[in-house]
C-alpha positions in Angstrom: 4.3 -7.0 -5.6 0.9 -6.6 -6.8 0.0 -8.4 -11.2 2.4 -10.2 -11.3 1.6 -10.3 -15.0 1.0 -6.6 -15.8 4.5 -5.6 -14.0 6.9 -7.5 -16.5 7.3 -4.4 -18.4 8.3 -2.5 -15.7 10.7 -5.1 -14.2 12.3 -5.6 -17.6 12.9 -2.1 -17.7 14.6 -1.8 -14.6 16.7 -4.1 -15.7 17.7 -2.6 -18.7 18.4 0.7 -16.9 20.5 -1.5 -14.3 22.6 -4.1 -15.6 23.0 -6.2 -13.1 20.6 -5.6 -10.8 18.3 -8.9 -9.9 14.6 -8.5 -10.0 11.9 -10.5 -8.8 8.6 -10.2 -9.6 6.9 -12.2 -7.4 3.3 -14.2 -8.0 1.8 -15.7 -5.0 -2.1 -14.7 -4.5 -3.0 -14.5 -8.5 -6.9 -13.8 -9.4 -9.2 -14.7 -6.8 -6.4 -15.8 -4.5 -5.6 -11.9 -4.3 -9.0 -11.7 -1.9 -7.4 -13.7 0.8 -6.8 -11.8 4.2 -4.1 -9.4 3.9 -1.9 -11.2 6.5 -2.0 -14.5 4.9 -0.5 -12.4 2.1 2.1 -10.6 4.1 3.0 -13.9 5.7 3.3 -15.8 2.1 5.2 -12.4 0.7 7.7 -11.8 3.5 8.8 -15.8 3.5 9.4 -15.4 -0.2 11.3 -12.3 0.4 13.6 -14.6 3.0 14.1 -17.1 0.6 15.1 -14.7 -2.2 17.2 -13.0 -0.2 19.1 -15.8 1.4 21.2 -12.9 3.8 22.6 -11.2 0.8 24.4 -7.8 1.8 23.3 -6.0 -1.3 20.5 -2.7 -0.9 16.8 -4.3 -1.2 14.0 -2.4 -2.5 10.2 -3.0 -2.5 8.2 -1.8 -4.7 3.9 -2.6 -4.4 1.5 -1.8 -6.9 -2.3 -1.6 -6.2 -3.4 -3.7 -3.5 0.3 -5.1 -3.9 1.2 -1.6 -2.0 -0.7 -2.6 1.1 0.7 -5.9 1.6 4.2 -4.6 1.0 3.3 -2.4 3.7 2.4 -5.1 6.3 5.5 -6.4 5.0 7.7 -4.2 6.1 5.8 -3.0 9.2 5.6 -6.4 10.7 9.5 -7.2 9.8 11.7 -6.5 12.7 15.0 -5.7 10.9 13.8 -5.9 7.7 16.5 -5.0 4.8 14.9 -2.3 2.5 16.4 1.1 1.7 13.5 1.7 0.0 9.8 1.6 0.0 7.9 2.2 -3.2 4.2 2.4 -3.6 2.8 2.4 -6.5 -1.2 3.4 -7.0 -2.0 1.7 -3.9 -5.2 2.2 -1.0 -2.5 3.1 2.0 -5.6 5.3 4.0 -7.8 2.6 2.6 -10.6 2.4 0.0 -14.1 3.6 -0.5 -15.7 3.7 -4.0 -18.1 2.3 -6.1 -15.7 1.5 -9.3 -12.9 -0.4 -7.5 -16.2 -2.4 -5.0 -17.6 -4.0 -8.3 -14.5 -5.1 -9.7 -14.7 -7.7 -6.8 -17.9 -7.3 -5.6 -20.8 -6.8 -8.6 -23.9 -6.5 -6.3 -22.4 -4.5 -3.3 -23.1 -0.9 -2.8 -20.4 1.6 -1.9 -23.1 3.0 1.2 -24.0 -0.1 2.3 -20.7 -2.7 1.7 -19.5 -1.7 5.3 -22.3 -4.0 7.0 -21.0 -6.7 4.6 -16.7 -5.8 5.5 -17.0 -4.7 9.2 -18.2 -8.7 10.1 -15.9 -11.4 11.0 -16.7 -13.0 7.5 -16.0 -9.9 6.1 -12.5 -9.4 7.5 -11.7 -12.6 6.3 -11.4 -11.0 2.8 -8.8 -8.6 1.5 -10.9 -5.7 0.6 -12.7 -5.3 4.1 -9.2 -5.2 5.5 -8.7 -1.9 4.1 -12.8 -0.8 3.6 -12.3 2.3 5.0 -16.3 4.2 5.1 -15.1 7.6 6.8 -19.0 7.7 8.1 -18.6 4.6 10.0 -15.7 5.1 12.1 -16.8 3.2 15.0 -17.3 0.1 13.0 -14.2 0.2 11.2 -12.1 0.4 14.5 -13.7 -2.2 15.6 -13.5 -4.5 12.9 -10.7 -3.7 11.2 -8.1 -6.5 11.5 -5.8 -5.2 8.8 -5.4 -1.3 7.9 -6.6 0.3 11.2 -4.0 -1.7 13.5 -0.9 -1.2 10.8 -1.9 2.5 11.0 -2.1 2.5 14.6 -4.9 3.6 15.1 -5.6 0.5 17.2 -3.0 -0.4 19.5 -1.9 -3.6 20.0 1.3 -5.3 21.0 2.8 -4.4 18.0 2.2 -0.7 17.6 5.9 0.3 18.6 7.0 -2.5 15.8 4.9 -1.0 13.4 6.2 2.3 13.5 10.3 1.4 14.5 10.0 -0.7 10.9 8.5 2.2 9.1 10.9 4.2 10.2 14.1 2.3 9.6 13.1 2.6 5.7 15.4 5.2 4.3 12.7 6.2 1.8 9.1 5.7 1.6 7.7 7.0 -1.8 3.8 7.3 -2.6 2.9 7.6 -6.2 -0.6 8.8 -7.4 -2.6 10.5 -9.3 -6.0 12.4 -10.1 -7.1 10.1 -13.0 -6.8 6.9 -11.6 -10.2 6.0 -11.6 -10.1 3.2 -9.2 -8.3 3.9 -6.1 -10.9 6.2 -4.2 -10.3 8.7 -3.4 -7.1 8.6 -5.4 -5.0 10.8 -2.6 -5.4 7.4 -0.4 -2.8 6.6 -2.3 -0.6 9.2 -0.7 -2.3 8.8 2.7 -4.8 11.6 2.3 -8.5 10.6 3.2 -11.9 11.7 3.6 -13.7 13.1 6.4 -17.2 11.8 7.9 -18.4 14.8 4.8 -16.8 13.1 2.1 -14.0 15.9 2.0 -10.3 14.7 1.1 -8.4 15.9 3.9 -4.2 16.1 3.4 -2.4 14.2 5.1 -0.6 16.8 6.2 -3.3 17.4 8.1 -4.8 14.0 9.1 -4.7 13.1 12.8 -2.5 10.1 12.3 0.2 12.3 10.6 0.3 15.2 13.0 0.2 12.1 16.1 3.2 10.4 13.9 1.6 7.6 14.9 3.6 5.1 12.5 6.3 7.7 11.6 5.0 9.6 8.7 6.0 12.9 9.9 9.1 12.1 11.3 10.1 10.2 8.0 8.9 13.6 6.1 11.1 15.9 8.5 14.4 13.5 7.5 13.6 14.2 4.1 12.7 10.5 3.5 8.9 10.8 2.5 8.7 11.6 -1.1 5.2 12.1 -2.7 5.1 12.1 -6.7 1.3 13.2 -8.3 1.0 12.7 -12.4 -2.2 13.6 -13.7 -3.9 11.8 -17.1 -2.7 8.1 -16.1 -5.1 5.1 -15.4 -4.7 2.8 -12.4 -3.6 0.3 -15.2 -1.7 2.2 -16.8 1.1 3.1 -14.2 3.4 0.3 -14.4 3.7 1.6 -18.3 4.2 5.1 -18.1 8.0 5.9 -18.6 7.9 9.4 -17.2 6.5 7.9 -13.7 9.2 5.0 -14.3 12.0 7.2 -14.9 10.8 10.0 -12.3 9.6 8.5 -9.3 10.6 4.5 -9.4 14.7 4.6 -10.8 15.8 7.3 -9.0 15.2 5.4 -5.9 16.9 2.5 -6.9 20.1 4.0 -7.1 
C-alpha cells in the first residue's frame, strides 16, 4: 500500500525471493485521489483486501509505505479479526507529520506554523494530510479536530478504542522502518512513533505518554518481542522501496 507505481520493484523482488508467494500491489487512491480522508481509504483498502483474500488460510502480510503506512494502520485497527501475521511500515507518519518539505509537496502556499488553522477545520479534516497534521504546539486543536490519527491512537476515546488496540495487538509483528535522512517524513522518528514535544524536541517513544499508557498496545507488543524497530541512515524517503539492505533486513525476514 502506498505508489503503487514506485513499489513494483520491491514486489517483484519478493517474489523472486519467494516463489510462490502471491503479491498484490494494490492502486486505489493514485495522485490527487491519495488526498482523500484517510477512512475513505481504509474503507476502499480493507474491501480490496476481502476480495483478494477470498477466506484463504494462508499467512497475510501488510506492508504500507509513506502515507500508505497510515492507512494500513486504520486497516488493521478497524478490522475485527483481521488475518495479518505481520505489520510492516515502511517510511510512514505513524505519530503524524509536521514539516515544511513534505506540506508543499501538497500544499505550495501553506506554511508549516500556520497550516494547523487550515487542517484543524472541518474542511480541513476532509483531506488526508490534516488527518494526521500533528502541530505539537497546538494540542488542544488537534484533539479536537482530529478525525483520523488522534482517535486510532487513542488518544480520543470513542466506541472503538478497545477495537483499536485488541486489533493492534493480535498482529504477531509490527515492524517500523525509518531513518535520519529521509527528508520528508518530519520528524523522521514519527515514523517509528517518536514525536516532538510543544519545544520541538523529538521525544522516544519509549518515552511518549501513549507508550507508557499502552494505550493501543505498543508496549505490550514490545514486551512479547513483537515490536521490531529498524533505523538505516543515508536513504531518501524515495528511495526505500529500492534499497536491498532494508529489503533484505527488515521486510523478508518477516515474511517468512
Amino acid at each position: 500500500m502506498g505508489d503503487s507505481g514506485s513499489l513494483e520493484y520491491l514486489s517483484d523482488y519478493i517474489r523472486q525471493a519467494h516463489p510462490g508467494t502471491e503479491v498484490h500491489n494494490m492502486n486505489l487512491f493514485p495522485n490527487y485521489r491519495s488526498l482523500e480522508r484517510l477512512w475513505t481509504q481504509v474503507k476502499g483498502f480493507r474491501t480490496e483486501i476481502e476480495r483478494l483474500i477470498n477466506n484463504r488460510t494462508e499467512e497475510v502480510h501488510l506492508l504500507g509505505y509513506s502515507q500508505g503506512g497510515l492507512v494500513a494502520r486504520g486497516v488493521v485497527q478497524s478490522w475485527e479479526n483481521h488475518p495479518f501475521s505481520s505489520f510492516i511500515s515502511l517510511s510512514s507518519p505513524q505519530a503524524g507529520q509536521f514539516g515544511d518539505g513534505f506540506l508543499h509537496l501538497v500544499f505550495p502556499g501553506a506554511v508549516r506554523d500556520e497550516a494547523f488553522r487550515l487542517f484543524y477545520s472541518r474542511f480541513g479534516q476532509l483531506t488526508s494530510v490534516g488527518n494526521y497534521w500533528n502541530d505539537p504546539r497546538e494540542q488542544a486543536a488537534y484533539l479536537k479536530y482530529s478525525q483520523f490519527l488522534a482517535p486510532l491512537d487513542n488518544e480520543v476515546f470513542s466506541n472503538s478504542s478497545k477495537r483499536y488496540r485488541r486489533n493492534l495487538l493480535r498482529l504477531q509483528r509490527l515492524v517500523l522502518i525509518g531513518g535520519p535522512d529521509d527528508g520528508v517524513i518530519t520528524p523522521w522518528q514519527s515514523s517509528q512513533f517518536s514525536y516532538y514535544d510543544a519545544n520541538l524536541t523529538v521525544v522516544d517513544v519509549h518515552q511518549r505518554h501513549g507508550y507508557r499508557a499502552d494505550d493501543i498496545g505498543l508496549k505490550t507488543l514490545d514486551k512479547r518481542g513483537a515490536l521490531r524497530l529498524h533505523t538505516y541512515p543515508g536513504i531518501h524517503h524515495t528511495r526505500w522501496h529500492h534499497n536491498i539492505t532494508v529489503i533484505r533486513e527488515a521486510i523478508l525476514p518477516y515474511l517468512d
